[in-house]
C-alpha positions as CSV (number, residue, x, y, z in Angstrom):
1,X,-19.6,-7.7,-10.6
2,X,-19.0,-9.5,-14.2
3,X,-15.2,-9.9,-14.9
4,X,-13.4,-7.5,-16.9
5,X,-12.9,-10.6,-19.7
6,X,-16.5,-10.5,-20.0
7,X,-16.3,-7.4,-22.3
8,X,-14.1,-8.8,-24.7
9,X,-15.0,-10.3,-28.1
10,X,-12.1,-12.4,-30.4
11,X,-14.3,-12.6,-33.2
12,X,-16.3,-15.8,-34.7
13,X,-13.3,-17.8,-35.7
14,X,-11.4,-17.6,-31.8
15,X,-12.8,-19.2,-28.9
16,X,-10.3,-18.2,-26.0
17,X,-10.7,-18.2,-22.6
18,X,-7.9,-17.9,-19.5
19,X,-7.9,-17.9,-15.5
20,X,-4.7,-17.1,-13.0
21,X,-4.8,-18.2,-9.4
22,X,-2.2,-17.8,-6.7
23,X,-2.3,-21.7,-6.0
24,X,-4.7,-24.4,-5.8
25,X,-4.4,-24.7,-2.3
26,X,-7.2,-22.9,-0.1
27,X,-4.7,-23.4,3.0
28,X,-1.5,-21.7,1.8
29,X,-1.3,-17.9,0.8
30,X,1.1,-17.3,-1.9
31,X,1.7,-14.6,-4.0
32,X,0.4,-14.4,-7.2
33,X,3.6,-13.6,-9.4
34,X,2.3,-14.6,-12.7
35,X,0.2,-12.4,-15.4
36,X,-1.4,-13.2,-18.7
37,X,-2.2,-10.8,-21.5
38,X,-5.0,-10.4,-23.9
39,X,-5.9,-8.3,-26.6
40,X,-8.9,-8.9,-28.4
41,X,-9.7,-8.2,-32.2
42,X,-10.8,-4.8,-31.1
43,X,-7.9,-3.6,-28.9
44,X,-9.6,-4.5,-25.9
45,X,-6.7,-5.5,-23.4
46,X,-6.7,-7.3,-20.0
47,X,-4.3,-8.0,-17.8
48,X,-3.0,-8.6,-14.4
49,X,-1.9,-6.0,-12.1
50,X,-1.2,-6.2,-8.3
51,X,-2.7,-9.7,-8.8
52,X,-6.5,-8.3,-10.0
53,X,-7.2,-8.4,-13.4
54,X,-7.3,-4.8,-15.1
55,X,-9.0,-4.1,-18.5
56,X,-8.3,-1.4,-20.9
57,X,-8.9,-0.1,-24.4
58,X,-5.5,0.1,-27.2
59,X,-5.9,3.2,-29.2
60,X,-5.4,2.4,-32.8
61,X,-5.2,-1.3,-32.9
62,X,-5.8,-2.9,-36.2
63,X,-9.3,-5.2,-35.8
64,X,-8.9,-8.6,-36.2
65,X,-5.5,-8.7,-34.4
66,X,-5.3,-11.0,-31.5
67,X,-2.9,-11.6,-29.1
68,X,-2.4,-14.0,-26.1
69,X,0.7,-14.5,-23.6
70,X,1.1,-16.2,-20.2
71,X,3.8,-15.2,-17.8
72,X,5.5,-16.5,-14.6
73,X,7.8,-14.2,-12.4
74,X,10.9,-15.5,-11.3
75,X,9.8,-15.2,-7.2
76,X,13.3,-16.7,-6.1
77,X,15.1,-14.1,-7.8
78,X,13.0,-11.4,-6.1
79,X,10.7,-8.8,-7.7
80,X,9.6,-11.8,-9.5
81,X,5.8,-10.3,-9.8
82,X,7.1,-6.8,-11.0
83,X,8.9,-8.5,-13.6
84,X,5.6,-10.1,-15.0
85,X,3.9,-7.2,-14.8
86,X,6.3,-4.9,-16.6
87,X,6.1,-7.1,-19.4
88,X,2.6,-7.4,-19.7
89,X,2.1,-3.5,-19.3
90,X,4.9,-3.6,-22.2
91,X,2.8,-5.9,-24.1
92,X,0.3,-3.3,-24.4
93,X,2.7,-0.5,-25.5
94,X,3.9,-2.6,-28.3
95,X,2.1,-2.9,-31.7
96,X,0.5,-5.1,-33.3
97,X,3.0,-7.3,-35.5
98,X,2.2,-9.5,-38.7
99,X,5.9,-10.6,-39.3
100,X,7.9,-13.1,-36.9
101,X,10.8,-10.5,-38.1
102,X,8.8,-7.4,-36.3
103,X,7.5,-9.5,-33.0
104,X,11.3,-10.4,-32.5
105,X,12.3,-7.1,-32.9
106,X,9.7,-5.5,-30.6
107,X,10.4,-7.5,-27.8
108,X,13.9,-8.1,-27.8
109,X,13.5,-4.2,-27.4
110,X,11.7,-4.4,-24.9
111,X,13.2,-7.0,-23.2
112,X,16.4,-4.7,-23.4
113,X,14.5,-1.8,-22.0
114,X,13.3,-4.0,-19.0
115,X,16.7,-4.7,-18.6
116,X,18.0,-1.4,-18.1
117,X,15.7,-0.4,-15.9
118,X,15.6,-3.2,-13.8
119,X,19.5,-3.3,-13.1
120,X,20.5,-1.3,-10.5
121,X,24.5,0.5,-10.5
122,X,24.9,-1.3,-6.8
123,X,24.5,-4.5,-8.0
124,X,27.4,-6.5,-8.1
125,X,25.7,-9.9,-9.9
126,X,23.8,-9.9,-13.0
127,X,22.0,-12.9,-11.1
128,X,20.2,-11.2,-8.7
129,X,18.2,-9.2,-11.2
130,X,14.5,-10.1,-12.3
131,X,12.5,-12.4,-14.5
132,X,9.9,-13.5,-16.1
133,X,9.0,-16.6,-18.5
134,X,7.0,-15.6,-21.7
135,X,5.3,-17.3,-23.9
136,X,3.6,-15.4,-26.6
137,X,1.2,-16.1,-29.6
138,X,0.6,-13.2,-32.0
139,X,-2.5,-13.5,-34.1
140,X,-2.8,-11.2,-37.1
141,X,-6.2,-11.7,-39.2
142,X,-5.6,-14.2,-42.4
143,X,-2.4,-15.7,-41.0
144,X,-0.7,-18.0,-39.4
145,X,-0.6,-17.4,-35.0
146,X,3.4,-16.6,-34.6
147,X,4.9,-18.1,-31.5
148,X,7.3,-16.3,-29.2
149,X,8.9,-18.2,-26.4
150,X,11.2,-17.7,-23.2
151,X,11.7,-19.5,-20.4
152,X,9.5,-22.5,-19.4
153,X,6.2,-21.8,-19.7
154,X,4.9,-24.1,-21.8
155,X,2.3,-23.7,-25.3
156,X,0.4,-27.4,-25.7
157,X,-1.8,-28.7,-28.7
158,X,-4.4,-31.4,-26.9
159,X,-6.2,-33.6,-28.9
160,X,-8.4,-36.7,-28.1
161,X,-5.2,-39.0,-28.5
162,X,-2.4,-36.6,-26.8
163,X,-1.0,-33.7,-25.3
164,X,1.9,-32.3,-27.5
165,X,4.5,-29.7,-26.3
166,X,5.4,-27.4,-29.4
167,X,7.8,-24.8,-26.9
168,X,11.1,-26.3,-25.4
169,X,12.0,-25.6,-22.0
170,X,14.9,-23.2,-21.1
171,X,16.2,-25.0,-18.3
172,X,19.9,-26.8,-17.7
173,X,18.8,-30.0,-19.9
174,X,18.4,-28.0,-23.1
175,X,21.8,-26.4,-22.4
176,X,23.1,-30.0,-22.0
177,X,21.1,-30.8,-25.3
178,X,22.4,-28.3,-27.0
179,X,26.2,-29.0,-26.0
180,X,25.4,-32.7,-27.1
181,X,25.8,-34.6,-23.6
182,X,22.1,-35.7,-23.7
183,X,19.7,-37.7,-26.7
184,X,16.5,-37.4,-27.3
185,X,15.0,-39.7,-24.2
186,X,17.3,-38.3,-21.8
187,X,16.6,-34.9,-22.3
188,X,12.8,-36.0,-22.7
189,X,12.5,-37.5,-19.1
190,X,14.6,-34.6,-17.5
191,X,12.1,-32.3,-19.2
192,X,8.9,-33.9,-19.2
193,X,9.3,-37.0,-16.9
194,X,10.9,-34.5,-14.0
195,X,10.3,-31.9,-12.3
196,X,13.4,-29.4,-11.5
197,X,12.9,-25.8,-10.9
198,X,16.1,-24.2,-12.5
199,X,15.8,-21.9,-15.8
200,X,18.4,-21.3,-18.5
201,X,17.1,-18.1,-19.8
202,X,14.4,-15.7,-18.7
203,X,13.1,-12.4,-20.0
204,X,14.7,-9.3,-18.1
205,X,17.3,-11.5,-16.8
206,X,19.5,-13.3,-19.9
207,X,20.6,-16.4,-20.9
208,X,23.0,-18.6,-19.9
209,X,22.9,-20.9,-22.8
210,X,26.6,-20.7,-23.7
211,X,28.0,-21.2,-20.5
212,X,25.8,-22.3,-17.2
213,X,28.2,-20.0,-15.0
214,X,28.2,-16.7,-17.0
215,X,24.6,-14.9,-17.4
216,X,24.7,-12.9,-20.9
217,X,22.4,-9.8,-21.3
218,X,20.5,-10.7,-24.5
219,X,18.1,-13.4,-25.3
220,X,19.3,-16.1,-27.3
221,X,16.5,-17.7,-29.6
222,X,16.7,-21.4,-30.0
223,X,16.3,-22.1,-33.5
224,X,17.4,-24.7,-36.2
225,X,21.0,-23.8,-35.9
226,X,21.3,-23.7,-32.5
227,X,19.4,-27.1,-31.5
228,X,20.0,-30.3,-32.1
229,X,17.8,-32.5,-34.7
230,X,15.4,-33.8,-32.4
231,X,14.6,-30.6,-31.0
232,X,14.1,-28.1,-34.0
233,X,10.7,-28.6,-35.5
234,X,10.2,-26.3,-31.8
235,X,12.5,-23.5,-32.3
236,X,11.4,-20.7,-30.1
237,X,10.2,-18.2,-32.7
238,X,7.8,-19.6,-35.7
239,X,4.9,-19.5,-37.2
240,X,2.1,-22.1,-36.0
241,X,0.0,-24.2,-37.7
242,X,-3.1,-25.5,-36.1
243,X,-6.2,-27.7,-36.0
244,X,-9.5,-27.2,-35.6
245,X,-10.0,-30.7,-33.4
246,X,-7.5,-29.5,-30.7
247,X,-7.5,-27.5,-27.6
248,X,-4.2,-24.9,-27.4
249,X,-3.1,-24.5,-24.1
250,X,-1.0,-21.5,-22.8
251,X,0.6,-22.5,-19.3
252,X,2.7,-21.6,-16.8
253,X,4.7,-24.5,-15.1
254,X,2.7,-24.9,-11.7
255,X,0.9,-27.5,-13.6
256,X,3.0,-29.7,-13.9
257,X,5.2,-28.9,-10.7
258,X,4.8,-32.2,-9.1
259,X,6.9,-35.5,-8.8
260,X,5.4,-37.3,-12.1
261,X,4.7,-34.6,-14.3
262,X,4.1,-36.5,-17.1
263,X,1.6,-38.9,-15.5
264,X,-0.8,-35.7,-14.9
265,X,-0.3,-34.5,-18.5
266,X,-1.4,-38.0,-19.8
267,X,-4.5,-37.4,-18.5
268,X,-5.0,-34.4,-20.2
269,X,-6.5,-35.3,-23.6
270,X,-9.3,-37.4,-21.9
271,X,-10.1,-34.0,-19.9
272,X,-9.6,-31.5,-22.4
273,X,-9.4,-32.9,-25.9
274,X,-13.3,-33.7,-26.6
275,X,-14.0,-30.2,-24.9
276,X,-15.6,-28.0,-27.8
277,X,-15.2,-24.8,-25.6
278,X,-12.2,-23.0,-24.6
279,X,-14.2,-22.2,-21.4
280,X,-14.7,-25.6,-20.5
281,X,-11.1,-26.3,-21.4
282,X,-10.5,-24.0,-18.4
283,X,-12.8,-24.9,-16.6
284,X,-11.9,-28.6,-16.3
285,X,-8.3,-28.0,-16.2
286,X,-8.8,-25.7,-12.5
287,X,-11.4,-28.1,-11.2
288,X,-9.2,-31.0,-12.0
289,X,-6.1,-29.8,-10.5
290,X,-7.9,-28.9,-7.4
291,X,-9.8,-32.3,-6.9
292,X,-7.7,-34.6,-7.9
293,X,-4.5,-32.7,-7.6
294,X,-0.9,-34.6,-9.1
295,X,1.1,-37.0,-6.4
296,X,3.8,-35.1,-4.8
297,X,2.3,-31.8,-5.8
298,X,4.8,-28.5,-5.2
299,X,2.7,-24.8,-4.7
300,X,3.1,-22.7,-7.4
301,X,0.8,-20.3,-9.3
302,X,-1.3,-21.5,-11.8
303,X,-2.2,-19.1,-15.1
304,X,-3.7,-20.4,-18.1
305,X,-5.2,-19.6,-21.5
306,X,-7.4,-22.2,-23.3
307,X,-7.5,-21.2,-27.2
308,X,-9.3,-23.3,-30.5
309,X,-9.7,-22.7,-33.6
310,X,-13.1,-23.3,-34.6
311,X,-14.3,-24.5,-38.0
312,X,-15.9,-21.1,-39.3
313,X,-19.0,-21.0,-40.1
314,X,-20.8,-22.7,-43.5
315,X,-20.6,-19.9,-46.1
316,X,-17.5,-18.9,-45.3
317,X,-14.5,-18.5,-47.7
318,X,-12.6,-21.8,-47.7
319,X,-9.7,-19.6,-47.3
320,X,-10.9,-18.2,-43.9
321,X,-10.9,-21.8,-42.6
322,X,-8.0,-23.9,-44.5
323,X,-6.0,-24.9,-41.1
324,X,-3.0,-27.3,-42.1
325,X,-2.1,-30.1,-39.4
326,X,0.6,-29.2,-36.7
327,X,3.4,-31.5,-37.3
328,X,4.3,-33.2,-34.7
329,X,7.6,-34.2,-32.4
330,X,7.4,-37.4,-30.6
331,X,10.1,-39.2,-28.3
């Protein structure tokens, strides 16, 4: 039986492709409490529900528009899966958006909805409700991809020479950042060189940005004015610009769950950045992990979407394929 992504077609310029697996152990059974979302230029949608891949069709959605999002339920705060999937079945209620102003709108909405009827009058703790990570791109025809980011899920460009974070993790060491008790290579090797499992701010849940012991309701965006210099050329909600030499790479943090993250991720640009396929991007991204899996490796699902930009095709407008350089963030 073909997969229900075989039926979907993201047009000439797009080359995306995306897996999701409980773990990359054969050995251990977990749950798969993560979920990724597409939508292709003709409303074609799949997702993940009750961990198997469902497709469906969007009535009325505009062709051309794309969009892409990974997800990674909170499984120690329970319901973690249910979480993920009520956003991605969200996802598909919401329309299509060309502004940053609109996608912000829509899903803090939504993420208010979610709220609501995920809290339950008993509960005592706003701690013990759900959440999920989400990390979002929004691709409307013409423009520039628009990022939307919560949580730590991660959105990578991959070249030949490096791997480049563009999102910022919501975890305690961006609250520390923010507060100014850590610099740019402390925070760097808390986030990147480390691996710790704690989350500032998840979708459904809240944040707890302002003050580690108090959860509020509402998502807080990290932007320019909230973050300090060395982190805002990655504010959470902004439009992208990309390259047609690199790989994009949509993940959720079991990839880098290990004791040396950042040793694994340095080898991504030789495994992925000469790839001229999304597909392969995938592909070599699974098959690595699983033969050659990072020291100290902790189980955790693995969900991932591979997306380039292709150079269009000669003929075409030079308008259609004018794609500026990403800047760039090092430490």
């Amino acid at each position: 039986m073909s997969s229900p992504r075989a039926t979907l077609n993201f047009g000439p310029h797009l080359d995306i492709a995306a897996r999701s697996a409980a773990s990359a152990s054969n050995s251990h059974v977990l749950e798969n409490q993560d979920n990724f979302v597409l939508v292709d230029s003709s409303g074609r949608a799949v997702i993940m529900h009750a961990e198997i891949e469902r497709a469906l069709q969007l009535p009325n959605w505009p062709q051309g528009h794309v969009r892409l999002a990974v997800l990674d339920g909170m499984g120690g705060h329970g319901y973690g899966r249910q979480a993920a999937e009520a956003v991605a079945a969200g996802l598909l209620r919401m329309p299509a958006c060309a502004t940053l102003e609109a996608l912000t709108a829509h899903l803090d909405a939504l993420h208010a909805h979610l709220q609501a009827q995920f809290s339950s009058p008993s509960d005592k703790g706003k701690a013990h409700r759900p959440g999920t990570t989400l990390t979002l791109l929004e691709l409307p025809p013409q423009q520039a991809p628009l990022l939307y980011h919560v949580g730590d899920s991660r959105l990578y460009e991959i070249t030949a020479e490096r791997a480049l974070s563009l999102t910022i993790d919501h975890v305690p060491a961006t609250v520390c950042a923010m507060h100014g008790l850590l610099g740019a290579q402390e925070w760097w090797q808390q986030v990147h060189g480390e691996h710790r499992p704690q989350i500032a701010q998840a979708f459904i849940l809240g944040n707890a940005f302002a003050d580690p012991q108090h959860l509020d309701d509402a998502l807080c965006a990290l932007d320019e004015a909230r973050l300090p210099a060395f982190l805002q050329p990655l504010a959470d909600r902004r439009a992208l610009a990309v390259r047609s030499d690199a790989v994009y790479l949509l993940a959720t943090d079991g990839f880098w769950a290990c004791r040396r993250p950042q040793e694994w991720i340095a080898q991504w640009p030789q495994l992925l950045g000469r790839l001229d396929s999304a597909g392969g991007a995938i592909d070599m991204l699974f098959g690595a992990y699983r033969g050659a899996p990072p020291s100290g490796l902790l189980l955790d699902n693995l969900t991932a979407i591979a997306l380039r930009f292709p150079a269009a095709p000669a003929g075409c407008n030079d308008d259609e394929t004018a794609l500026p350089q990403a800047r760039s963030q090092s430490f």
